[in-house]
C-alpha positions as CSV (number, residue, x, y, z in Angstrom):
1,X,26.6,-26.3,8.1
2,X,26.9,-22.8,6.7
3,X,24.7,-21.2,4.2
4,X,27.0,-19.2,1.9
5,X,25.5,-16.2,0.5
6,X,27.5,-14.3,-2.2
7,X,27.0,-10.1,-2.8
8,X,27.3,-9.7,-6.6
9,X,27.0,-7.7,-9.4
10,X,29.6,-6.8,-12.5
11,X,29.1,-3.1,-12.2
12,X,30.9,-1.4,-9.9
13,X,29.9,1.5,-7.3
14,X,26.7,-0.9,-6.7
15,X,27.1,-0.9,-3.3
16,X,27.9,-4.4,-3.0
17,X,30.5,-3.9,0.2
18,X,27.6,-1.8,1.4
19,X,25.3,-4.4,1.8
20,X,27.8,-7.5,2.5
21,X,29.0,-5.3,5.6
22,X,25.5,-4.5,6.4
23,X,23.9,-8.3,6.1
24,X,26.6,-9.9,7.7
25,X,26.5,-7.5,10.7
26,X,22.7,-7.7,10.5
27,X,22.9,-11.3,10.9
28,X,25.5,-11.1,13.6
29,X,23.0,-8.9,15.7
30,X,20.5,-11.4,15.3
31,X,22.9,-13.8,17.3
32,X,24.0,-15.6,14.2
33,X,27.9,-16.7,13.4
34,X,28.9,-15.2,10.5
35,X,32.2,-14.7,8.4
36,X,32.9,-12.3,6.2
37,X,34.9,-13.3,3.0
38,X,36.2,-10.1,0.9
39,X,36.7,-11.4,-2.4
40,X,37.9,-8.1,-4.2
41,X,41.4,-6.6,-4.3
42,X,40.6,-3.6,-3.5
43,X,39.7,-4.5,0.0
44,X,37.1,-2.5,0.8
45,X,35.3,-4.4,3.0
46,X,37.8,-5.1,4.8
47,X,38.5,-1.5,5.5
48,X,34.6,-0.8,6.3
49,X,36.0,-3.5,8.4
50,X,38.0,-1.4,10.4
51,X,41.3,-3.6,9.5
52,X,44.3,-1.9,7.5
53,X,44.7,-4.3,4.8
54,X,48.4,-3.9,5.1
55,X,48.1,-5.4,8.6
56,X,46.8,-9.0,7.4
57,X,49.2,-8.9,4.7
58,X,50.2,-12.6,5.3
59,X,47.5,-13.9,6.8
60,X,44.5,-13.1,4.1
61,X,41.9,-14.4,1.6
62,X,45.4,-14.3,-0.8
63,X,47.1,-16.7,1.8
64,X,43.8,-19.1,1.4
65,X,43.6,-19.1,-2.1
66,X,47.3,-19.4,-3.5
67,X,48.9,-23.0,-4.4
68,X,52.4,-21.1,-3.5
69,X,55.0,-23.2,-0.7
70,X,55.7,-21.2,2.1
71,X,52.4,-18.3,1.3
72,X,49.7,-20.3,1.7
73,X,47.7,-21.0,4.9
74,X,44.9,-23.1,6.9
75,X,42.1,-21.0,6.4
76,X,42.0,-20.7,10.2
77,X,45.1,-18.8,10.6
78,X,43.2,-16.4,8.3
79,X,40.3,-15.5,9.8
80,X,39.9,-12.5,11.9
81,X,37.5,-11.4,14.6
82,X,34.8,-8.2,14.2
83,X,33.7,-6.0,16.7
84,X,30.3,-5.4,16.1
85,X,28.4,-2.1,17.6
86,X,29.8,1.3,18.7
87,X,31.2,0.3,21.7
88,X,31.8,-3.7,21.0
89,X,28.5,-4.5,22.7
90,X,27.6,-7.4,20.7
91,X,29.7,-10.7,21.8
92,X,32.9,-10.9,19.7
93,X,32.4,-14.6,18.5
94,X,29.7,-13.6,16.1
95,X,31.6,-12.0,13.6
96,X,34.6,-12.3,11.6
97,X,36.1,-11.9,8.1
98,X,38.9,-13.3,5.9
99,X,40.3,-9.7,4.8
100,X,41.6,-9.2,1.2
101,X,45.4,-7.5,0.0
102,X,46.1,-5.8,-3.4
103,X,47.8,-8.9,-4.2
104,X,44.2,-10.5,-5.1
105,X,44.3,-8.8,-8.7
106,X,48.0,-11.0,-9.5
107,X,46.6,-14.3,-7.8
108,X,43.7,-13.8,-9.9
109,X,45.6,-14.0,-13.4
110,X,47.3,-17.3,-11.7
111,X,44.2,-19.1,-10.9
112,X,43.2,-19.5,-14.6
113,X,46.4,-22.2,-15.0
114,X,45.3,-24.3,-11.9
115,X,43.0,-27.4,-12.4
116,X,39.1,-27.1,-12.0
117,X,39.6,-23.0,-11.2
118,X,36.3,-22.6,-10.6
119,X,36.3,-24.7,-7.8
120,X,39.0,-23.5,-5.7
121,X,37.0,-21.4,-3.1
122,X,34.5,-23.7,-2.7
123,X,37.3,-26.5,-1.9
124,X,39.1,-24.1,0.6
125,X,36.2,-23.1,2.6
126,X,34.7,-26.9,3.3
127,X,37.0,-27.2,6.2
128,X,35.2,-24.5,8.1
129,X,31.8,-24.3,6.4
130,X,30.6,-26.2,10.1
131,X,32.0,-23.6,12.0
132,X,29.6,-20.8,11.2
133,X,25.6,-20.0,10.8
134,X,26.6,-17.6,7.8
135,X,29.0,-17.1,5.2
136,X,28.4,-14.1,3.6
137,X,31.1,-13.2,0.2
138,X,31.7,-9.4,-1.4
139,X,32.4,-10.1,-4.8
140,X,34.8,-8.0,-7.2
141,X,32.8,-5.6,-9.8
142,X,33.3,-8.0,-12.6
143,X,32.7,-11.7,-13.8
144,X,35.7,-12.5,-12.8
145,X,37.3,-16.1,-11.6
146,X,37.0,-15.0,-8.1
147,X,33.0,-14.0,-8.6
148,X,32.8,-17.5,-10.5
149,X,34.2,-19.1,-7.8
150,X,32.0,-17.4,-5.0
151,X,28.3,-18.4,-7.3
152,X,30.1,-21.7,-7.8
153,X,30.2,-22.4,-4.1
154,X,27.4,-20.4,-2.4
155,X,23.6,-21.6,-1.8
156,X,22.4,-18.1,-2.8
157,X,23.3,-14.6,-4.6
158,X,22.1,-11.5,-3.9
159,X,22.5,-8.7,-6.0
160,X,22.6,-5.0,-5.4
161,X,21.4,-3.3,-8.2
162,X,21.8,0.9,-8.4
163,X,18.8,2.4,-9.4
164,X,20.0,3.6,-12.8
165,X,19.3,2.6,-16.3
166,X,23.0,1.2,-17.1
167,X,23.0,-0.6,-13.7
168,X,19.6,-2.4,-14.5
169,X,20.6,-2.9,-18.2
170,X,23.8,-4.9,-16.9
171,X,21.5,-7.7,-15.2
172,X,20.7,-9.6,-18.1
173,X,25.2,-10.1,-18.0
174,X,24.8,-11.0,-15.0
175,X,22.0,-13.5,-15.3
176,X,23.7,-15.2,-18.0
177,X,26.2,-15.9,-15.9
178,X,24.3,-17.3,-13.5
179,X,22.4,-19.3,-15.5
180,X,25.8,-20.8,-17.0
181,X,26.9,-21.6,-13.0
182,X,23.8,-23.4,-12.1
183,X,24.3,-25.4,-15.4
184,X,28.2,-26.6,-15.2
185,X,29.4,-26.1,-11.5
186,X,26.6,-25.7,-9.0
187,X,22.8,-26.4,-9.9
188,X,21.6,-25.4,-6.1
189,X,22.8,-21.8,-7.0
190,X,19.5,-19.7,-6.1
191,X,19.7,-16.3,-7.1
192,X,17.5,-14.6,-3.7
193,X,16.4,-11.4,-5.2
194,X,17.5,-7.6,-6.0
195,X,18.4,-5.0,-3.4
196,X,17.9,-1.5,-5.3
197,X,20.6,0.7,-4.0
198,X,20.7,4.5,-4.2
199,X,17.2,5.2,-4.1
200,X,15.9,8.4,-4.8
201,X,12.1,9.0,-4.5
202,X,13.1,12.2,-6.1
203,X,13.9,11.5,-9.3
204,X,11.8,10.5,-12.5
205,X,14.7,7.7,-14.0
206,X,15.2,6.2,-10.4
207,X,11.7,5.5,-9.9
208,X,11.4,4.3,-13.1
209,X,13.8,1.8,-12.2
210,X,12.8,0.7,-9.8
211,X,9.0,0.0,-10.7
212,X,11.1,-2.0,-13.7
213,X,13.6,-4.1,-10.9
214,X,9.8,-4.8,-9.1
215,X,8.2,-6.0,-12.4
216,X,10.6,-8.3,-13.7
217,X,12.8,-9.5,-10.5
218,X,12.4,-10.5,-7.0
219,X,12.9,-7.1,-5.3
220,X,13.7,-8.3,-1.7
221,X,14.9,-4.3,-0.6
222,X,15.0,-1.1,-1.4
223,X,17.9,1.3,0.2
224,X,17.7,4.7,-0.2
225,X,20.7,7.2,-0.9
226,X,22.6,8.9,2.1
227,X,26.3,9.8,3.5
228,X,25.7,7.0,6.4
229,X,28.0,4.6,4.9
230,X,30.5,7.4,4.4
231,X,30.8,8.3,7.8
232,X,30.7,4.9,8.9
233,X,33.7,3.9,7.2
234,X,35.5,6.1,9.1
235,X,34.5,4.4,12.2
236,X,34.6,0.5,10.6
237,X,30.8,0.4,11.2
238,X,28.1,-0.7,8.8
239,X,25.0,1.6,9.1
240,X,22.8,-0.9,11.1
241,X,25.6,-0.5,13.9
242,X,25.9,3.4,13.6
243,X,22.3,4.4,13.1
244,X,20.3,1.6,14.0
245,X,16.8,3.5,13.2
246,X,17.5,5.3,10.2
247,X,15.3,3.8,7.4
248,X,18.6,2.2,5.8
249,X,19.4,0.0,8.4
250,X,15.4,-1.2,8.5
251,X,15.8,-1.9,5.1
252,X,19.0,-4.1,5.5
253,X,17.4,-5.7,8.7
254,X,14.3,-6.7,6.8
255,X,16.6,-8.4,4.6
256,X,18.7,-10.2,7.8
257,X,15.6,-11.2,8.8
258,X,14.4,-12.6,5.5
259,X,17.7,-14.6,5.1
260,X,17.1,-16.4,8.6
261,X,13.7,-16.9,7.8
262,X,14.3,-18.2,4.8
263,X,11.0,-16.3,3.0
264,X,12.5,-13.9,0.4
265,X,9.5,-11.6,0.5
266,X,9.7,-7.1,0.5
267,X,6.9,-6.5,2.5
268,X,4.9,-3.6,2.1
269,X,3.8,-2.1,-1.6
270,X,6.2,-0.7,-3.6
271,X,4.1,2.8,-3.9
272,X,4.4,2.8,-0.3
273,X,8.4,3.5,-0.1
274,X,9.3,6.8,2.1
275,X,9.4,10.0,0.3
């Protein structure tokens, strides 16, 4: 049975497609089979992907989700297989994603009129929940239905956080939220911990913020700031494919590693992070 694992965080430009592409990878590295579910309309990662959204049109997280006669789809039909690593060298049955369409943002408006809403992903995904070691979600930037319906059906969140004052100030939204989820729809929700994202050692307020995101919050990684992500997109590879030894991609391992283990501890002292 899969543990579901859902990326989220109601501020945007978080990095929360940064780290779904880079756990799920991780995890497939590690030997693990793992399906990507991209839960936002703007479809980002399934472009980090390397898919053209266009090109899945019919056959995507909107054909899973809709009630529609003659759009919707098994779930099966709607999965697609990953390469992961430069050259395809790890085996190909360990990753794969349900991509996401623009039309996400119209279905979305339609879910509020459908019975038990909140529910929805959580019923489609049981037929295949066996199938995989990992189900790892990339939430839109907003409490939305669809991030409702990823927290109402997943084991565990995660949540990116960008090291900035307004980013760390938009928790407590967040938490609510949470709080509200384990209450009414899924009381095993566990939130995992904070990954601070966009780290500069460099600057007074992003320190700060992140002594704060240690002191109050399970900080379980810390990523620091660089073009890697960028240049991988171009490529449809997640930075622990494209530069395995770069000090991001330890980070996001340690977090991989973490999630198998099941122990949701940051080692190491957080005055000890690289300059």
């Amino acid at each position: 049975m899969s543990e579901i694992i859902a990326i989220a965080n109601q501020k945007g430009g978080v990095a929360k497609t940064i780290t779904t592409h880079n756990i799920a990878v991780g995890l497939a590295m590690r030997g693990k089979k793992v399906l990507m579910v991209d839960l936002d309309s703007q479809a980002s990662l399934t472009i980090s992907a390397g898919m053209e959204p266009s090109d899945t049109a019919d056959n995507s997280i909107v054909s899973v989700l809709t009630d529609e006669p003659g759009r919707k789809r098994d779930i099966r039909e709607c999965i697609h297989p990953v390469e992961v690593g430069e050259k395809g060298q790890f085996p190909q049955e360990y990753c794969y994603i349900i991509p996401s369409i623009i039309d996400l943002a119209d279905l979305e408006w339609k879910m509020f009129a459908r019975v038990s809403r909140e529910l929805i992903l959580r019923r489609a995904l049981e037929p295949i929940k066996k199938d995989y070691d990992y189900i790892v979600i990339d939430c839109p930037p907003q409490l939305s239905i669809l991030t409702i319906n990823a927290l109402s059906c997943a084991n565990g969140v995660i949540i990116p956080v960008k090291t900035d004052y307004l980013s760390y100030r938009g928790l407590t939204h967040l938490n609510d939220t949470i709080a509200s989820i384990q209450t009414l729809t899924n009381p095993g929700l566990k939130v995992y911990g904070v990954v601070a994202t966009f780290y500069e050692s460099r600057t007074k307020n992003g320190t700060a913020i992140l002594m704060e995101l240690n002191r109050e919050y399970n900080l379980i990684g810390i990523i620091p700031k660089t073009v890697l992500p960028a240049q991988g997109v171009y490529k449809g590879l997640s930075v622990v494919e494209l530069a395995p030894k770069h000090k991001m991609a330890h980070a996001y391992m340690d977090i991989v590693d973490m999630i198998i283990s099941g122990k949701y501890e940051r080692k190491g002292d957080i005055n000890d992070v690289e300059k």
